[in-house]
C-alpha positions in Angstrom: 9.0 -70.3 129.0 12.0 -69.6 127.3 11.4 -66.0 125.8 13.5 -63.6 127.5 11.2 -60.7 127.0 8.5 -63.1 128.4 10.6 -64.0 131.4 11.0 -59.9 132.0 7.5 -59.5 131.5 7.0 -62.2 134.4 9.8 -60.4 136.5 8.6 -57.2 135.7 4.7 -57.7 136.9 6.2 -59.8 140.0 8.3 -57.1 141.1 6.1 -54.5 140.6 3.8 -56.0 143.8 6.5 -54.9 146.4 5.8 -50.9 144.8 2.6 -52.2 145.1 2.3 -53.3 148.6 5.1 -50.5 149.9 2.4 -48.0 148.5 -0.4 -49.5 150.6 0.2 -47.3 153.7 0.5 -44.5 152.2 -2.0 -44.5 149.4 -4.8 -44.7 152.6 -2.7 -43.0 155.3 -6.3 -40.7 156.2 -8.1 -43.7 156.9 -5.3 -45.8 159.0 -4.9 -42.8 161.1 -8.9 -42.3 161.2 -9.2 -46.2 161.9 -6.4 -46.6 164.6 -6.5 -43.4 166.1 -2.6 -42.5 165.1 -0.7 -39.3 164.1 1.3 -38.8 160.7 4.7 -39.8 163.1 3.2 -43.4 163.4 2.3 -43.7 159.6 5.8 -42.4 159.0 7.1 -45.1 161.3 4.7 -47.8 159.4 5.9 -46.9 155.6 9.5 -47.0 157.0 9.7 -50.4 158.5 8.8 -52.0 155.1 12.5 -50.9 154.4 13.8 -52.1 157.8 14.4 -56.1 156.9 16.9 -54.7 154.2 19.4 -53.4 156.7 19.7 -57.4 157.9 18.9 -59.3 154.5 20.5 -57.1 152.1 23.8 -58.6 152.2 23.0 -62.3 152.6 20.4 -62.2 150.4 22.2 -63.6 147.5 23.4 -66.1 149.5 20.2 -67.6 150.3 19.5 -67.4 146.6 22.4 -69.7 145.9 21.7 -71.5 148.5 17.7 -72.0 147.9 17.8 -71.9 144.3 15.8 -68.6 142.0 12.1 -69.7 141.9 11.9 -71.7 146.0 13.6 -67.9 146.8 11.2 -66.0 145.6 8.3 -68.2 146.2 9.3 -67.7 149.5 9.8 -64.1 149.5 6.0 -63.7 147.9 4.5 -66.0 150.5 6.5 -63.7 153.2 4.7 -60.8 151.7 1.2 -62.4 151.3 1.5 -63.4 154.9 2.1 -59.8 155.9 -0.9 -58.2 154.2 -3.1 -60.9 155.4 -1.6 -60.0 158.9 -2.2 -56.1 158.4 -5.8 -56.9 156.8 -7.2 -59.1 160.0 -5.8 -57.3 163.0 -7.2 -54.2 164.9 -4.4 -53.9 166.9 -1.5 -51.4 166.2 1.2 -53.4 166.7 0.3 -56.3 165.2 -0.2 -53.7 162.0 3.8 -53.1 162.5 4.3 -56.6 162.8 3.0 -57.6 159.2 4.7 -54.4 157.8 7.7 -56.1 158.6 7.3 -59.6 157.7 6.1 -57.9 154.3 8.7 -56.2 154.1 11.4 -58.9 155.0 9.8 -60.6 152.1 10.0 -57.4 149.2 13.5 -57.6 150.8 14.4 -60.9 149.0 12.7 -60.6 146.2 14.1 -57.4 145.3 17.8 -59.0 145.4 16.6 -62.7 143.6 14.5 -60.7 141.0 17.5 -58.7 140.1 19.8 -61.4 139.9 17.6 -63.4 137.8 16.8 -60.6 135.5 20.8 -60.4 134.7 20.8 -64.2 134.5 18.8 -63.6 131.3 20.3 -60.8 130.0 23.8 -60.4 130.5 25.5 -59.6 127.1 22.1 -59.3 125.5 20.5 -56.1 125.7 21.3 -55.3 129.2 20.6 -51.5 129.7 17.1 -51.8 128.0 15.9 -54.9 130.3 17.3 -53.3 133.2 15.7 -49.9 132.3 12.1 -52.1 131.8 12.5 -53.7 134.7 13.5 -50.6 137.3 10.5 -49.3 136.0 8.3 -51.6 137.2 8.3 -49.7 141.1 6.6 -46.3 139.7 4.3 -48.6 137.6 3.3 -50.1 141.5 2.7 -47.2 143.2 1.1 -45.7 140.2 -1.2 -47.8 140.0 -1.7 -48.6 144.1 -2.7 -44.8 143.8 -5.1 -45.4 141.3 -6.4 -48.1 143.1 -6.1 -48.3 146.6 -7.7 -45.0 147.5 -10.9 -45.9 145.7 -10.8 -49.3 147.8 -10.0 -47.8 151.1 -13.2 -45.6 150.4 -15.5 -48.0 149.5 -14.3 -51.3 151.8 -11.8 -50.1 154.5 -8.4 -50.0 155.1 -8.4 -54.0 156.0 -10.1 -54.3 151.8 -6.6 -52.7 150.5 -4.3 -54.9 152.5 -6.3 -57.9 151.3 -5.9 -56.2 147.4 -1.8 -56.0 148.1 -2.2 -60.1 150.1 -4.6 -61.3 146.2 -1.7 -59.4 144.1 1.1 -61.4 145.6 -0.9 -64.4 145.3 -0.8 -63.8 141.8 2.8 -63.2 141.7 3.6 -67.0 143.1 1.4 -68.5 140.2 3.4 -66.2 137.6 6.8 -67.4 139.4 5.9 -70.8 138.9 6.3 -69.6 135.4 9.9 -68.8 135.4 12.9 -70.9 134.5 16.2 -70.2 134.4 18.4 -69.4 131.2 19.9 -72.2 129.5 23.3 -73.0 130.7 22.9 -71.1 133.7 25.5 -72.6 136.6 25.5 -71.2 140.1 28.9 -69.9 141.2 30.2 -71.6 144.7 33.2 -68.8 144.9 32.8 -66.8 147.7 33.2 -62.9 147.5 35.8 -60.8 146.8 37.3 -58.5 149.3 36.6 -54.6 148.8 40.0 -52.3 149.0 39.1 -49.4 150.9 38.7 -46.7 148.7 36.2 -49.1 146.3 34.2 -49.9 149.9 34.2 -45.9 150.9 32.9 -45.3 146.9 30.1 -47.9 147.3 29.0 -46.9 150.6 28.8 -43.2 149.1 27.0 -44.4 145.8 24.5 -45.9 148.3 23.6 -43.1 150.3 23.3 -41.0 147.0 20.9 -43.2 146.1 19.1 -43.9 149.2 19.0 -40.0 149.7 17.7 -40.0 146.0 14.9 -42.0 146.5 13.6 -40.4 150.3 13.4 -37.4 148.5 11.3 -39.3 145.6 9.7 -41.2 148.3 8.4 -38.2 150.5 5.5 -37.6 147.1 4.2 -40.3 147.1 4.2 -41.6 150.9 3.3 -37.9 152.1 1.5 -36.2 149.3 -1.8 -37.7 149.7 -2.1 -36.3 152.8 -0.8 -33.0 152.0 -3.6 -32.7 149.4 -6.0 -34.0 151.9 -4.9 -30.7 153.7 -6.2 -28.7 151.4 -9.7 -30.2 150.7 -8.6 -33.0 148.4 -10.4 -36.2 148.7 -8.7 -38.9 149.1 -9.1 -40.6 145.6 -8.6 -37.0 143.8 -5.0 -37.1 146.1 -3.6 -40.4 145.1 -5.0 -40.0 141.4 -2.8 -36.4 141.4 0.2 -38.0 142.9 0.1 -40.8 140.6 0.8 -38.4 137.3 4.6 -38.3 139.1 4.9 -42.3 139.1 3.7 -42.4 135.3 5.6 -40.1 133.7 8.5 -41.5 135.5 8.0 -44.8 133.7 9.1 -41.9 131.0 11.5 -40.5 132.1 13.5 -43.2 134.3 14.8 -44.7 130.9 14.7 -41.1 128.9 17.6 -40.9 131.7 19.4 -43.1 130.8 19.5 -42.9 126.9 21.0 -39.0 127.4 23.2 -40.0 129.9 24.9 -42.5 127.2 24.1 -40.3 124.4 25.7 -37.5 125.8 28.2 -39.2 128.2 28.0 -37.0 131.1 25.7 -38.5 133.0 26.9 -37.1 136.8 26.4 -33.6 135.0 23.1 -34.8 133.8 22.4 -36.1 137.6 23.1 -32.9 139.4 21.4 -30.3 136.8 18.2 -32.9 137.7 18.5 -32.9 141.2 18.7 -29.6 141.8 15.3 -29.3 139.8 13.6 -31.7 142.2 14.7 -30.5 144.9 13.0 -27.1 143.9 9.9 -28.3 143.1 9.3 -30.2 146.3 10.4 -27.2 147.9 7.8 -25.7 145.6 5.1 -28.0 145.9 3.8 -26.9 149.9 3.9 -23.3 148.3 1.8 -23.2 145.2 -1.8 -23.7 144.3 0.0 -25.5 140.9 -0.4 -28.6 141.9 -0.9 -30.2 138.8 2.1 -28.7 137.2 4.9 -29.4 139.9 3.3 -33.3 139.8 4.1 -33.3 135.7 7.2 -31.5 136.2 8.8 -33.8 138.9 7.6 -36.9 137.1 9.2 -35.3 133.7 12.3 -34.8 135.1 12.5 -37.1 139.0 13.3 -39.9 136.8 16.4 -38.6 134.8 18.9 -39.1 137.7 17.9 -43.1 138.1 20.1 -44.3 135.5 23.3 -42.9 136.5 23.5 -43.0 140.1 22.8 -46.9 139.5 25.4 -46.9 137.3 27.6 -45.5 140.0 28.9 -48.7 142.1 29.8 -50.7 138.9 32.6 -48.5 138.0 34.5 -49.4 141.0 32.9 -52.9 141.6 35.1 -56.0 139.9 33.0 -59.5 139.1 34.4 -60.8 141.9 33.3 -57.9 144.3 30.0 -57.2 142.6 28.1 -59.8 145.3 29.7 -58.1 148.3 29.6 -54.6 146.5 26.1 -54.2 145.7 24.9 -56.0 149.2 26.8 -52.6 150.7 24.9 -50.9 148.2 21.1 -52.1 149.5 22.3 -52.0 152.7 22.4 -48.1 152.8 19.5 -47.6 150.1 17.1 -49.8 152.7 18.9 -47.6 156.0 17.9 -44.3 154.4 15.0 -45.2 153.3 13.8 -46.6 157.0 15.0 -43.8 158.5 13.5 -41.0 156.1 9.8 -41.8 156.1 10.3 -42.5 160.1 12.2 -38.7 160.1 9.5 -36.7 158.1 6.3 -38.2 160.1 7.7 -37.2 163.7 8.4 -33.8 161.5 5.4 -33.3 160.1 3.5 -34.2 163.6 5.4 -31.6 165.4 5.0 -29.2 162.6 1.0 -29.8 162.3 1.3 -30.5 158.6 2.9 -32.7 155.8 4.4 -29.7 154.0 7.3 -30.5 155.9 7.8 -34.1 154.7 8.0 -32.3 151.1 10.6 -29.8 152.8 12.9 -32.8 154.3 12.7 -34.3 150.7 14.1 -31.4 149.0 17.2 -31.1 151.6 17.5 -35.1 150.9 17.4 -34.6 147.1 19.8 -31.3 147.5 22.7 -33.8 149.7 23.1 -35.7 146.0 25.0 -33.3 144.4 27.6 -32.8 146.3 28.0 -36.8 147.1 28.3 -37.2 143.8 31.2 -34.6 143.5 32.6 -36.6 146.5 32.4 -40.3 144.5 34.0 -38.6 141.5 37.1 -37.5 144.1 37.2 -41.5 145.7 37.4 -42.8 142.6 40.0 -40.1 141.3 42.5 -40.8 144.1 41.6 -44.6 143.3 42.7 -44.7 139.6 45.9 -42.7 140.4 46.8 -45.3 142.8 46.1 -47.9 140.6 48.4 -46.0 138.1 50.7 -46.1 140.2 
């Protein structure tokens, strides 16, 4: 295949089964702690650890992609996760459930670096913004769909039925792999990375915690909103179907985002005015019997902040430093977002409810604002030196 839109359309179905797998826990979080006999701290702990290979791989994982080559990378990353859900699926035993999270994870891990890489591969210099806009917005496709899904599965089959579902899907993502080639002309660079000046390293570790902040505050919907509906009566199905509007109208509004933040060209300004919005409605979510219209509300806006904060680390990252950049980058989007699920469960366990997984998102989404004031500044004092 030598379309690049088909190539996307590969990279965007394959990437959408780590959202898909991530979601898993979650979108059945009742039943695992009915079936195991654990608290919301443990399923905390179990959505977390997904991100907990990234802290390791995040950096070198480039480097095994130059080293192994795009499609044996990512073949390998998919048989990683298959592995794990097959693990998850067979075993009655806790830890061994942690276990498979992890080598799962470890997998979504690598793929989410190669998959990146090879999307740019394809695109650089050719529509760049709208493939990486399509292709971002293949993770609240995932968990839109797992919520869809994996509820009604959990219900009928058991918990083991929707880890065997997430195992079959990244099955299918090694036979669409196999697809893949890479663009013509395409040459692996054997330079090794540029080194960071300070104030670029201290503006890329920031622009990573904005993000991974960001997206706990995004993540505590999804992985905790289920069983705050359950709270209230909900069924389980009714839950993840009502959580789900958030991931589909973010396929909206993730690139709606980014189009006003270049039509406009403020897009920090766009950023904050955003956050501040989500960060009320979560807030507002525990304390209203509008459940519906938060959901539409977060998804209509949640997705407007995407775009720019990625945008963030390339103004202060040079060719030569975008390898080592971005691996900083992951490395504190996967910390936060190990830590924050962990946070909120042993929260919401002490508390007695999952309201206060929505409350910890809010105070995550609020910390952006003010981060991003604090990048501005770095890269202020950075340009003057350069000036100078």
């Amino acid at each position: 295949m030598r379309n690049r839109w088909g190539i996307l359309a590969i990279l965007f179905v394959v990437r959408l089964t780590i959202a898909f797998q991530f979601q898993s826990v979650a979108a059945v979080a009742p039943l695992l702690q009915q079936t195991f006999g654990v608290g919301l701290a443990d399923i905390g702990i179990l959505i977390g650890l997904y991100f907990t290979p990234g802290i390791v791989l995040a950096l070198p994982g480039g480097a095994i992609g130059r080293t192994l080559g795009d499609k044996p990378t990512t073949i390998a990353a998919l048989l990683l996760m298959t592995a794990g859900s097959l693990v998850m699926a067979t075993t009655e035993v806790w830890g061994w459930q942690m276990a498979g999270r992890l080598v799962s994870g470890a997998g979504g891990v690598l793929l989410t670096v190669q998959l990146t890489k090879m999307g740019t591969d394809w695109f650089a210099g050719k529509e760049i913004a709208t493939a990486m806009a399509i292709f971002v917005n293949s993770w609240p496709a995932g968990v839109a769909i797992s919520l869809l899904v994996l509820p009604a599965i959990g219900t009928a089959y058991g918990a083991s039925a929707v880890f065997l579902t997430a195992g079959a899907l990244t099955a299918i993502g090694i036979v669409l792999i196999s697809l893949y080639q890479s663009p013509p002309g395409a040459t692996v660079s054997a330079a090794g990375p540029g080194r960071l000046d300070p104030l670029a390293l201290l503006a890329v570790i920031v622009a990573g915690l904005i993000w991974g902040l960001f997206n706990v505050g995004f993540a505590m919907i999804f992985s905790f909103g289920p069983s705050l509906l359950a709270e209230r009566g909900w069924s389980i199905a009714a839950a993840g179907s009502a959580i789900s509007l958030v991931m589909w109208l973010s396929v909206i509004s993730v690139p709606a985002g980014g189009y006003l933040a270049d039509r406009f060209k403020r897009p920090l300004t766009l950023a904050t005015a955003a956050s501040l919005i989500v960060a009320a409605l979560l807030a507002w979510l525990p304390r209203s019997d509008a459940v519906i219209t938060i959901l539409v509300l977060i998804g209509l806006i949640g997705g407007h902040p995407a775009g720019p904060i990625m945008s963030l680390a390339a103004r202060v990252l040079a060719p030569e430093t975008r390898a080592i950049g971005m691996g900083v980058f992951y490395t504190l989007f996967y910390a936060a977002m190990m830590l924050g699920p962990a946070v909120a469960g042993r929260l919401a366990k002490s508390a007695g409810t999952a309201a206060v997984a929505l409350d910890l998102g809010a105070l995550t989404v609020l910390a952006c604002p003010p981060l991003m004031w604090l990048f501005e500044r770095i890269v202020s004092v950075r340009n003057r030196r350069a000036q100078s």
